[in-house]
C-alpha positions as CSV (number, residue, x, y, z in Angstrom):
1,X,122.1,151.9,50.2
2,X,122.4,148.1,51.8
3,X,123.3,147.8,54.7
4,X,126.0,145.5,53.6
5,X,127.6,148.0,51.8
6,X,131.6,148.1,51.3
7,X,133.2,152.0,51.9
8,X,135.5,152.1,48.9
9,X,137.7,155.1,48.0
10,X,137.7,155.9,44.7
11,X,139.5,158.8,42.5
12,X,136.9,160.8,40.2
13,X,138.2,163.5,37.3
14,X,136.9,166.7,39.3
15,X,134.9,167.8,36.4
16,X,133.3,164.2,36.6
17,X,132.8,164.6,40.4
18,X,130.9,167.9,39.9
19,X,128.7,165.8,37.0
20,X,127.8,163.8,39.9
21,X,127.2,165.7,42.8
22,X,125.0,168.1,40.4
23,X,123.5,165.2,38.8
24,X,122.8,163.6,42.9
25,X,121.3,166.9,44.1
26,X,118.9,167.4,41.3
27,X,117.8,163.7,41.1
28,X,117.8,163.9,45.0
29,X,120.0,160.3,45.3
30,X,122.9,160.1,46.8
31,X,126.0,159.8,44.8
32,X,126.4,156.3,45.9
33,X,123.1,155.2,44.7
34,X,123.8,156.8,40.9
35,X,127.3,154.9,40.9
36,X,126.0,151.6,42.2
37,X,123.2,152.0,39.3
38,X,125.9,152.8,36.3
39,X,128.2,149.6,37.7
40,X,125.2,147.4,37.6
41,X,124.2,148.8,34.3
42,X,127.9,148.0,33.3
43,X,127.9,144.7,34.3
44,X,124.5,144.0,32.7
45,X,125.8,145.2,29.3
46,X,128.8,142.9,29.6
47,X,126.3,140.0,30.1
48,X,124.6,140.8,27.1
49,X,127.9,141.0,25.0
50,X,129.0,137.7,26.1
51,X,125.5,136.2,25.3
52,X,125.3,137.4,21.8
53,X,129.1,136.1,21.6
54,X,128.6,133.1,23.0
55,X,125.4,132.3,20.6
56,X,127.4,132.9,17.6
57,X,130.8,131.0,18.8
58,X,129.9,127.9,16.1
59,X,129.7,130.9,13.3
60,X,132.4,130.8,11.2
61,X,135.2,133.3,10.8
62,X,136.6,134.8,8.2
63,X,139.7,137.2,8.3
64,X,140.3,140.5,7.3
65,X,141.8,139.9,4.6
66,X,139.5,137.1,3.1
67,X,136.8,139.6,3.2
68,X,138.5,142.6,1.8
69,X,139.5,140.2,-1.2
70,X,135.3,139.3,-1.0
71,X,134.0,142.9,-1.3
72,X,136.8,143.9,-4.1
73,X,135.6,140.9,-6.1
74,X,131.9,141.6,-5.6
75,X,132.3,145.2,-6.6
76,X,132.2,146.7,-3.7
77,X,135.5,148.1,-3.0
């Protein structure tokens, strides 16, 4: 853990708590270190999603309706 780190209370579901602590022991991390990784893996996956959405903002859209009309004429629905 960095020396930087910020104690932070936080409230777990017990049966999530005992995930953790078994899931700590058994990897032999601390819990901190496993919850730190899962935020950053988060995060990361929220970058990624705002990527792809920002590389297709000039696509155009078309609502749900349009393309429920689009499929029934095409035979698909």
């Amino acid at each position: 853990m960095s020396s930087e780190a910020i104690r932070s209370t936080l409230y777990i579901e017990p049966a999530l708590h005992q995930a953790l602590r078994l899931k700590a022991a058994s990897a032999h991390r601390s819990m901190s270190e496993i919850v730190n990784d899962a935020i950053r893996a988060a995060l990361r996956e929220d970058e990624e999603d705002l990527a792809a959405f920002a590389e297709r903002a000039e696509e155009p859209t078309v609502s749900y309706e349009v393309f429920l009309a689009k499929l029934k004429a095409d035979g698909t629905l």
